[in-house]
Structures are given as structure tokens and as C-alpha cells.
C-alpha positions in Angstrom: 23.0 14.9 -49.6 19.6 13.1 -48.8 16.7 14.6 -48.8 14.1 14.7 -45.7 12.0 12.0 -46.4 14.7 9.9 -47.0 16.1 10.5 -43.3 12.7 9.9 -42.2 12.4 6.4 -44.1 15.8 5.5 -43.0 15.0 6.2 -39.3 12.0 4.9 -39.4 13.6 1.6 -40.9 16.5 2.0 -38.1 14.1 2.4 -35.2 12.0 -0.9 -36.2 15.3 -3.3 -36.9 16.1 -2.1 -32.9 12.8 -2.5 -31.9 12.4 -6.1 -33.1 16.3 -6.5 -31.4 15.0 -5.7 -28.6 12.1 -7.6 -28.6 13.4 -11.0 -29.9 16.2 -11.2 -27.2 14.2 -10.2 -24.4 11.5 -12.9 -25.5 14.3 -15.6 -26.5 15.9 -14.8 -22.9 12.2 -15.3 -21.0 11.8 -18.7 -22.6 15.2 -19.9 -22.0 14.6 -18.8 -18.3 11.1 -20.6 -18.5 12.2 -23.4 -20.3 15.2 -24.4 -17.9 13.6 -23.6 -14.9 15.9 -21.0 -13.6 13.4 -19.0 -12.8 12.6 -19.9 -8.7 10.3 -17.0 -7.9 7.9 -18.5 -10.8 6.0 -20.7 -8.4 6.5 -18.0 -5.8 4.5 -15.4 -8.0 2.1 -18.2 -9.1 1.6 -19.1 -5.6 0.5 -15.3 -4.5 -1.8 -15.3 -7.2 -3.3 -18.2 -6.7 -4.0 -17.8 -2.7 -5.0 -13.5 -3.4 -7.5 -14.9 -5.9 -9.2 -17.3 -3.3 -9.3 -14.7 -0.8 -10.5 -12.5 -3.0 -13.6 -15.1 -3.9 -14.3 -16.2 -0.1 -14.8 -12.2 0.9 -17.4 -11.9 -2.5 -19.1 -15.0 -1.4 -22.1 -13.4 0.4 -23.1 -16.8 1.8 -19.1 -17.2 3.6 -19.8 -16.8 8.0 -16.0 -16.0 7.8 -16.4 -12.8 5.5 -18.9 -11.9 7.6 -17.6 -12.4 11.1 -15.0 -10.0 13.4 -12.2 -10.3 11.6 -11.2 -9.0 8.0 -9.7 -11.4 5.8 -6.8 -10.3 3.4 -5.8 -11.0 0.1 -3.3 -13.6 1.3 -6.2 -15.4 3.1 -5.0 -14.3 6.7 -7.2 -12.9 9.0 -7.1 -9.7 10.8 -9.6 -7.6 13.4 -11.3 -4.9 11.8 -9.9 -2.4 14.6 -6.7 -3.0 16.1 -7.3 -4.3 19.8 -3.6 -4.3 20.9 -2.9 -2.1 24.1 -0.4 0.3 24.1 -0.1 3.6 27.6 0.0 7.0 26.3 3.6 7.9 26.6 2.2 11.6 27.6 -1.1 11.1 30.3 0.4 7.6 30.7 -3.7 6.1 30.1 -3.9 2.5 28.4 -5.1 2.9 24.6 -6.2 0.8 22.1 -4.2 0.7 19.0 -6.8 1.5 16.7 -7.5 4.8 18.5 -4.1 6.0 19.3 -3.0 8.4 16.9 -6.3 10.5 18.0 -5.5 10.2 21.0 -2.1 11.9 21.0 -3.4 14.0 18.3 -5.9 15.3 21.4 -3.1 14.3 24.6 -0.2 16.3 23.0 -2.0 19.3 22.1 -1.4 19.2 18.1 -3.7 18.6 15.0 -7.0 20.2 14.9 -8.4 18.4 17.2 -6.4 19.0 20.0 -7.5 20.6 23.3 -6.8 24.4 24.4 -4.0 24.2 27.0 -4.5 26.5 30.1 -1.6 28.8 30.9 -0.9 31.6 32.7 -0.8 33.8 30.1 -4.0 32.6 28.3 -6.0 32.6 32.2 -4.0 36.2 32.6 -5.5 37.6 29.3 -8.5 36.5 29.8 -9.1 38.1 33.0 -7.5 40.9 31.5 -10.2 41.1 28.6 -13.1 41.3 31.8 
């Protein structure tokens, strides 16, 4: 029988051969993707980067009008109102709401969230003139 440090060595020595395995064909496998050019997303991915890192710049540069206009600029270089000004009618009280304030608004319309107004019924008006 072998003795425990000799397990460990031998482990040890296992688990770095597989390690380096592993890492010389995944890096022998990127480079022959690389090299070929089988890789299409490549310019894709390079692409993003390159456009999120102008936008990126343009809404640091203090002295950029466009950073510091209406609309929001994103890191693809699109740009986008601050609030949303789309219309949409309350599908409850059937009043016209902008997008940007529409989930307070049925929060408050439908009677849910903590924000929500106190319904009147009959039994809330009846208890109350009860409690007189």
C-alpha cells in the first residue's frame, strides 16, 4: 500500500496533467477558430464594444449639447427620452396616461399597493356611522 503523502503527490500530479489538458485544447481550439475565421460573432462583439465605448465617452464629455439635452443616450449610442411620453387609457377609469406614470397610476386606480386610495362601500360608510 502507499502511504498518504504519496496519494497526495500523485493527485496532485494527476490534477495538474488535466488541468494543462484542459487548458492547451481549449486555447489550441480558440486559435484555430480565430485563425480561420470561423468565428462570425467576432466582429459582432468587437462591433458592440466599440460603439458602448463611444457612447460611453460622448455622455462623460461635459462639453457634449447632446448629453445634456432631453433625451438620454445609451450605451449603443441611441437616444431615448428620459420619461417615457407614449400615451396609453387606463384600462380601469379609462383616463389617458403617460407611460412613464402608469404603473402609479394603477397602483392608485385599482386600489392595490400602498398607495392606493380607500374604496367607499357600504359596509365601510355603515360602520362608520355605526362607530358615531
Amino acid at each position: 500500500m502507499s502511504s498518504p503523502a504519496e496519494n497526495t503527490q500523485l493527485a496532485s500530479h494527476l490534477f495538474d496533467e488535466l488541468l494543462g489538458s484542459i487548458i492547451m485544447d481549449v486555447s489550441s481550439e480558440c486559435h484555430r477558430i480565430a485563425r480561420l475565421g470561423l468565428d462570425r460573432n467576432l466582429d459582432d462583439e468587437e462591433e458592440e464594444l466599440k460603439l458602448s465605448a463611444q457612447a460611453r465617452a460622448r455622455v462623460a464629455d461635459p462639453s457634449n449639447s447632446e448629453a445634456n439635452s432631453k433625451y438620454v443616450v445609451d450605451i449603443f449610442g441611441q437616444t431615448h427620452p428620459p420619461v417615457a411620453t407614449e400615451i396609453f387609457d387606463c384600462m380601469n377609469c379609462g383616463r389617458a396616461i403617460v407611460a412613464g406614470r402608469f404603473a402609479p397610476h394603477l397602483e392608485k386606480c385599482m386600489g392595490k399597493g400602498r398607495k392606493a386610495r380607500v374604496k367607499s362601500t357600504r359596509s365601510s360608510t355603515a360602520a362608520a356611522a355605526h362607530n358615531r
